[in-house]
N, C-alpha and C positions, 0 to 999 in steps of 0.2 A: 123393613122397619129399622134393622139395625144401621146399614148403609145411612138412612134419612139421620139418624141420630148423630153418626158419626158426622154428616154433612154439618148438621149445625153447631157441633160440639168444633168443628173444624171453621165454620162462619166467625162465633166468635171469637177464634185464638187470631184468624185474619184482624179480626175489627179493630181489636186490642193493639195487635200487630202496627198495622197500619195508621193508626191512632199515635201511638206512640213514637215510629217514626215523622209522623206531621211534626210532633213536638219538639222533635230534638234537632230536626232543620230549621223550625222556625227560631228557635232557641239559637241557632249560630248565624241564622239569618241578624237574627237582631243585633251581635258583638261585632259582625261582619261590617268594615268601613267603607267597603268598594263597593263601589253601586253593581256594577255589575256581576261581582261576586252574589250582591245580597238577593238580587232577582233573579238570581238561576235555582239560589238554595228556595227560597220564597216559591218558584216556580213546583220544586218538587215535593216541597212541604203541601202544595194544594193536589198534587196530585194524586199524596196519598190520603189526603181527607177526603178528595170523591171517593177512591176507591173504600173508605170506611164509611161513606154515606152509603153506596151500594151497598157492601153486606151488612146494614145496618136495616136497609129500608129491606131487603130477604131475610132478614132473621124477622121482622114482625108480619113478614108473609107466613111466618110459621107459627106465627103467634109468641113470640121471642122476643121481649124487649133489653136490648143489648144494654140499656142502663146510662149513665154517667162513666165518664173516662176520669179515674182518679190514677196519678202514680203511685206506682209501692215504692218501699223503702229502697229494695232493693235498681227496683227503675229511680228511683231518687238519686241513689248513689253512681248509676251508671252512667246518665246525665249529666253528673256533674265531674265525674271522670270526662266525659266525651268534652264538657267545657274548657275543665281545665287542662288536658291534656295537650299535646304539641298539635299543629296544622297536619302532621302526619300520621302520627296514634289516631286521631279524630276523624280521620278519614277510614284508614281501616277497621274501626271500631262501628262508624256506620254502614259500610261495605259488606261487612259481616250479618249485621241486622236484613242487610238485602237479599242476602247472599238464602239465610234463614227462611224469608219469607215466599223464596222462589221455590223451595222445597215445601214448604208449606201447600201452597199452590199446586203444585202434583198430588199432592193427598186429597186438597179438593177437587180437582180433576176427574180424580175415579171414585168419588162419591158422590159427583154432581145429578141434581134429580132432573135437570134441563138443557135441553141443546139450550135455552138462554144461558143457562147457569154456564155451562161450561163457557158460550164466546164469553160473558162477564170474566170470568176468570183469566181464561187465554188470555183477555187485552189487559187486564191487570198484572199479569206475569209479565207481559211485553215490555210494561214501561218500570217494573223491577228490575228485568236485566239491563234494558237502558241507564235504569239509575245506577246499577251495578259499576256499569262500565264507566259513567262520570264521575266513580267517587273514585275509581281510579286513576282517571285521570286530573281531579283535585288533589289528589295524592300529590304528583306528580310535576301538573301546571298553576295550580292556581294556589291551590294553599302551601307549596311547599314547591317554590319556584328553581331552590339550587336543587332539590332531590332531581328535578326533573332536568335542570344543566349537569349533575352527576351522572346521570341517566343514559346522557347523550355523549358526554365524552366516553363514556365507561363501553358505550356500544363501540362506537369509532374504533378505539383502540381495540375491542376485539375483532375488527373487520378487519386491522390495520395483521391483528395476531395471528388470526384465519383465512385471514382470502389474502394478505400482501404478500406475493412470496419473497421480498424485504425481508419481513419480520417472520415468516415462516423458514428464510432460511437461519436466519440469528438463533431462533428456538431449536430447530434443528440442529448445527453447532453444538450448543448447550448442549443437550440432550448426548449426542454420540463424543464430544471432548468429554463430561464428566466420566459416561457407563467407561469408557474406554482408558480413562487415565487411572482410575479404581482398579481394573482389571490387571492393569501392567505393574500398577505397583505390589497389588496382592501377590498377581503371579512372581513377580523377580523380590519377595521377601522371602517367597516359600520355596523358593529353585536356588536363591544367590544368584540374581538376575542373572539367569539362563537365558540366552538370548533366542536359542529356538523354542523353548518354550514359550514365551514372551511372545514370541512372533504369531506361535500359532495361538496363544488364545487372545493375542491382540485383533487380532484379522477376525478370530472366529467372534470375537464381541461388536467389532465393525459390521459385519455380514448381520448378525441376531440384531443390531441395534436398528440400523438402517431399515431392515427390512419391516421390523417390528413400528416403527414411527410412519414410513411411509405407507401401510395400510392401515394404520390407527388414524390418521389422516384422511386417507380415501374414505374411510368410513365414517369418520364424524362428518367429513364433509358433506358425503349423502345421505347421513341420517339426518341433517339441520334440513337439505334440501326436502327431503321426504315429509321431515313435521312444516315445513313452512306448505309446501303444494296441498298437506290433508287441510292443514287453516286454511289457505286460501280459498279450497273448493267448499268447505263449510261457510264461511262468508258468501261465495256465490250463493248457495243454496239460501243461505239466510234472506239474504236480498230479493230470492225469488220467490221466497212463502211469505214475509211479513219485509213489504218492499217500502210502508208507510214508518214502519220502524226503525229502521237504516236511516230513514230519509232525517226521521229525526235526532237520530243518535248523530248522523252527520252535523248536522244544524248545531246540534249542542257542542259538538267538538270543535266548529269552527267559533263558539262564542266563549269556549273556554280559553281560545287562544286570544283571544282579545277584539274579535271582529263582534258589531252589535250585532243586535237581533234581526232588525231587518240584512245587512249584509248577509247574516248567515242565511237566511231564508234565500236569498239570491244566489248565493255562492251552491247551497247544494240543491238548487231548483236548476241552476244549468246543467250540476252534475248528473241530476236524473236524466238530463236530457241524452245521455252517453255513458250507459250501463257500463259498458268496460273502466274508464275512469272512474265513476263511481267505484267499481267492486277493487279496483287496484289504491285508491284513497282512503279509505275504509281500512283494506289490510295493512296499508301503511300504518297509518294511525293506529291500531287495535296493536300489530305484530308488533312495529315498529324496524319492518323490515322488508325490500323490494327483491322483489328476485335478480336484480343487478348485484345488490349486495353478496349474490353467494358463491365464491371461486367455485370454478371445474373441479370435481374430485380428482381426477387423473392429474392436471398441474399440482394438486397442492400434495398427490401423493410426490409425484417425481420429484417436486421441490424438498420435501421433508428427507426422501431415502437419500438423495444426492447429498444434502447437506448435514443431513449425519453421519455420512460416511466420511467425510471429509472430513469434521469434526473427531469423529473416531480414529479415523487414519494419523490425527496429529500425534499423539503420544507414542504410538508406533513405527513409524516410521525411521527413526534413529537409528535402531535396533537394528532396519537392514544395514545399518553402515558402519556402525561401531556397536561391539559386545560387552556385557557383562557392568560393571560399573558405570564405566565411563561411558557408555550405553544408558543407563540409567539416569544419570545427572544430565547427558543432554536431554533426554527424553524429559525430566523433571524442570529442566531449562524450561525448554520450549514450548511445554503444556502449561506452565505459571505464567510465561507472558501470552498465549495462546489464551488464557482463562479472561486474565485482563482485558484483553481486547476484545472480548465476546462479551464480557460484563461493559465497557464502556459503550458498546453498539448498541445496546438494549437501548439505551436513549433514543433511537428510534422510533422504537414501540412503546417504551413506559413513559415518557419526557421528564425521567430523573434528572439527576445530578451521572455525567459520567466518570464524573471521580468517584462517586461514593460505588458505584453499580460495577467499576471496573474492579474496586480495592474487595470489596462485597463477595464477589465470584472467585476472585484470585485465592481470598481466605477459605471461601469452603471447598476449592479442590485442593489446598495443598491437607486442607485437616483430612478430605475423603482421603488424599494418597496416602498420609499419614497413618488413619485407620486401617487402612485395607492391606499396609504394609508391616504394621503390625499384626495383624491377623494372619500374615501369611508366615511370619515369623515364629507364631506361635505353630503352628499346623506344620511348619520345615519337617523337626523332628520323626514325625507318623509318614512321611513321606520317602524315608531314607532306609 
């Protein structure tokens, strides 16, 4: 009895639910100028009004009359935040109401009194998560068309960051010139640039750094590969328990990009016709990312160790050939234009300005060496 209670105390939170979001897509249906825009929102406005006829026409199976759908104050004011809010707030903001009512839907699940009740459900969930996923990508494509060109350069350049070893060795660089030019200055503040000391915790920061970057490396690299292979084989699996769903969540993505309706129906009706394309266009579009995209972990370790040591090796280096001071100033030479040169390259990867990016890096190592040579200055004393 309790279960049965909970069932329909859980019907009408659905009805309301559902009800509610009819209204707030039709509502942006209506402000909406693009036709095509307005017949996808229009499209998922009716679809959650079946699904609150259904638990409408099961609540008076119970003898439950679900009532008249009035908004509250509070649904008033939400509304009209969702109105006036940006193309992108408004999308996340109903994303969210989806998002709610999918969890919803598991609560009905394991109160349901009927193998009917439950498929009702199940397929009601289905086209939640579908709608899930196009408010995302309304986010993204349709109502907020530069987020979604932000989106795509913003990937690129981190492909260009993590898989080019280009710009993997630039970062590298970076990475073992700063640790290593801080270290030699600390050290030859706190020594009176001792040139063997200098040497040896110049090497020992080259050795710690390299090593340390080229398996921070190998590891994010195979951990992306790892989260991209568990997506991808959930998508397979999705495609093989609810293959009517994909099919349409495809359809809608190809109409989000500006192909009609019929096209899309065509475009993912040959796709079904070749599961593997299917389930690799899917993760495209869901990830937004192909397994081409992802370097070798082993290349982008060796690129990184290689190229910080090298980087590391610049500040040190002098020191095998001139000691003490004049050791020092060339070392200090050679790592400010050394700094330079690694900030104007960054235009590679960042498509700055290489004036600004070289002057940018030149200034924060000479403050690091600065810092770290006053620090060692301080600390000389306790040493002697």
């Amino acid at each position: 009895m309790e279960n049965k209670n909970e069932f329909i105390k859980g019907l009408k939170q659905a009805w309301r639910d559902e009800m509610l979001s009819a209204r707030n897509y039709r509502a942006l249906a209506e402000r909406e100028t693009n036709p095509q825009k307005k017949a996808i929102l229009i499209r998922m406005a009716e679809a959650e009004e079946r699904h609150a006829e259904t638990w409408a026409k099961r609540l008076r199976d119970f003898g439950v009359e679900p009532g008249i759908f009035k908004l509250t104050l509070f649904e008033r004011m939400r509304q009209t935040t969702i109105l006036k809010s940006d193309a992108s707030s408004a999308a996340k903001l109903l994303e969210a109401g989806e998002s709610a009512a999918d969890n919803l839907y598991d609560t009905l699940l394991n109160n349901a009194q009927t193998q009917a009740d439950r498929q009702s459900i199940a397929e009601a969930q289905k086209e939640e998560h579908v709608h899930s996923k196009m408010l995302k990508e309304f986010e993204t494509i349709i109502l907020h068309p530069q987020s979604r060109l932000e989106s795509i350069l913003g990937r690129e350049k981190w492909h260009v960051r993590a898989g080019g070893w280009i710009g993997q060795a630039i970062y590298g660089v970076n990475d073992g010139l700063g640790a290593a030019f801080g270290v030699v200055s600390g050290v030859a503040g706190a020594t009176s640039a001792n040139s063997e000391f200098i040497l040896l915790s110049g090497f020992a920061a080259m050795i710690a750094s390299a090593l340390s970057m080229g398996s921070g490396a190998y590891l994010a690299t195979k951990s992306e590969r790892e989260v991209y292979e568990a997506e991808f084989e959930r998508e397979r699996k999705e495609i093989e328990e609810n293959p009517q769903e994909e099919l349409e969540e495809m359809e809608l993505f190809y109409q989000l990009k500006g192909f009609s309706e019929e096209e899309a129906k065509a475009m993912t009706k040959k796709l079904a016709e070749q599961p593997d394309h299917l389930l690799a266009t899917l993760a495209h579009e869901e990830l937004g990312l192909s397994e081409k995209t992802f370097p070798n972990q082993w290349k982008a370790a060796t690129s990184a160790t290689i190229s910080t040591a090298i980087g590391a090796a610049i500040p040190v280096i002098p020191f095998l050939f001139a000691s003490g001071m004049t050791g020092l100033i060339i070392s200090l030479v050679v790592s400010t234009i050394a700094h330079f040169v690694v900030g104007a390259s960054k235009v590679i990867v960042t498509g700055r300005s290489w004036l600004k990016g070289g002057m940018e890096m030149t200034l924060v190592g000479l403050g690091e060496a600065a810092i770290t040579y006053a620090i060692g200055l301080l600390i000389a004393p306790a040493l002697r």
